[in-house]
N, C-alpha and C positions, 0 to 999 in steps of 0.2 A: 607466476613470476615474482621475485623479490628482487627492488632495487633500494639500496641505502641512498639516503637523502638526509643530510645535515647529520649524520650520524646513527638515524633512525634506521631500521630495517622495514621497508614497506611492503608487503604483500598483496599482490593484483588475485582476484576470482571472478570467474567466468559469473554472470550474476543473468541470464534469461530468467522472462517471466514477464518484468515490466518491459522494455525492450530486449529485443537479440542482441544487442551493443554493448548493455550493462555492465562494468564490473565494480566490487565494493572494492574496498583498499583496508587491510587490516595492521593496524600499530601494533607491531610484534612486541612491542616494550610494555604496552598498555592494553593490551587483548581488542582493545575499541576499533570499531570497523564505519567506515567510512562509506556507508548505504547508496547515495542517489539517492532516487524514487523508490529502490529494490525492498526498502522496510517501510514503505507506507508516507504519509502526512501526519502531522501532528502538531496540531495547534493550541498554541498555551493558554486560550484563553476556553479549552473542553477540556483542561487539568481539573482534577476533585480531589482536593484532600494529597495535595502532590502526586498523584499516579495520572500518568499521561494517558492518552488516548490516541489511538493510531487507528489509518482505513489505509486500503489497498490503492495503490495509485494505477489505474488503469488506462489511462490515455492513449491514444490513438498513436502509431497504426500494430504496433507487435505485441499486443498484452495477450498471455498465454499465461490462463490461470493453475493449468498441471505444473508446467516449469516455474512460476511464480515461487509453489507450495514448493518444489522440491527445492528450490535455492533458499528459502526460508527456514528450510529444517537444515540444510547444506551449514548455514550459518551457525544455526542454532547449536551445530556437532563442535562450532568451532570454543562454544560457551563464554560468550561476550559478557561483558559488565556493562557494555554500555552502545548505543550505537549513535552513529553523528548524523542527521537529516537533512536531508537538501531542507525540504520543507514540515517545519522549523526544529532546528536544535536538537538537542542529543536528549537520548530518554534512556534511563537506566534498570528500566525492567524487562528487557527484549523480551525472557520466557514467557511472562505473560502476554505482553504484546502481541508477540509471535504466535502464539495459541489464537488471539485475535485476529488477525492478518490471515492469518490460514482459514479461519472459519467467514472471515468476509467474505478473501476470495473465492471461497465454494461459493457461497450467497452470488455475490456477484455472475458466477457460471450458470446459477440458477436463472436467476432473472433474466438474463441475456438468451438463454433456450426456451425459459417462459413465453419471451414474445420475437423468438427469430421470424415466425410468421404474421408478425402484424405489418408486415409495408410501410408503408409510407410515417407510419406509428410509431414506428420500431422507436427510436433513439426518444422520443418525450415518455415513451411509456416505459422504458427501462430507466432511464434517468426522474419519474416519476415514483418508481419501486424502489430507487436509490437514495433517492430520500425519505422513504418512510424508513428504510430499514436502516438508516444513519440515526435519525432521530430516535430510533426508537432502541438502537446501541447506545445513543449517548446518555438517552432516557437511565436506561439498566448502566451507565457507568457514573451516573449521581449527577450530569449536568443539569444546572437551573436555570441554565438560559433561557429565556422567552424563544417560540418554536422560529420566528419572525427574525432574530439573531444567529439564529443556528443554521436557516437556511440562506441568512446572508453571508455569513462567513463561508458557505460551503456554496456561494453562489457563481463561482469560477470550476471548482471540482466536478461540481454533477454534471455540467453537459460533456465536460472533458471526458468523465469516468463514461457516460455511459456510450461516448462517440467510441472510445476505447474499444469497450465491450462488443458495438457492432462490429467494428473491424474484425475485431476476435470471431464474430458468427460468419461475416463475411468469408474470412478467409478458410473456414471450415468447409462451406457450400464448393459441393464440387462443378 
């Protein structure tokens, strides 16, 4: 759907993956698309060298990491310059990012079937694996944050992501 607003022409996409509800909103004048959660987090203080850093937002209860990846390339067809973030700010590498996000999200699928059988474990031991494999993304994207910094900024995310993630197994089990 496109509705004009002040002038602008705004374009509505169906955006599954992080929730079934999602959709981005694309500035037809300015190709910038207006993400939610659907292109990830990214926090200005895991920037290096000006190139952002982005992770998959997985939060509870519809995160669907197939539909994620396909709305992320969906986007990616649409060849943005820039994209707007709920959480925080616009980042103007999406290709790259997007390459990111998509390879998280598998990771993430990973982790979350690694331990769909551990019980009562399940969500501290995914959100345990969620943090090594953050740190060790941020590690490979040049941050120098003390590891004690990194997991406080991301001290709201991991249990969100990996409560997410259960849902995701949950709603799998027949």
């Amino acid at each position: 759907s496109v509705i004009q607003l002040a002038g602008r022409a705004l374009c509505f996409y169906d955006a599954p993956g992080h929730a079934r509800h999602h959709v981005v909103i694309r500035d037809q004048d300015t190709g910038w698309i207006f993400t939610g959660d659907t292109f990830g987090i990214s926090y200005r203080e895991f920037d290096v060298e000006g190139r952002a850093f982005a992770f998959p937002s997985s939060t509870p209860v519809q995160f669907d990491p197939e539909a994620l990846i396909a709305t992320i390339e969906r986007l990616m067809a649409l060849r943005p310059e820039a994209m707007l973030l709920t959480h925080y700010s616009i980042v103007r590498d999406p290709e790259r990012l997007a390459t990111t996000l998509c390879r998280l999200t598998r990771r993430y699928a990973e982790i979350g079937l690694a331990h769909a059988d551990a019980g009562a474990q399940r969500s501290e031991k995914i959100r345990s694996d969620l943090q090594q494999l953050l740190l060790g993304e941020l590690r490979a994207h040049g941050t120098t944050l003390p590891d004690e910094r990194i997991i406080e900024l991301l001290a709201l995310d991991l249990p969100l992501n990996a409560d997410g993630i259960v849902s995701w197994l949950d709603a799998r089990s027949p």
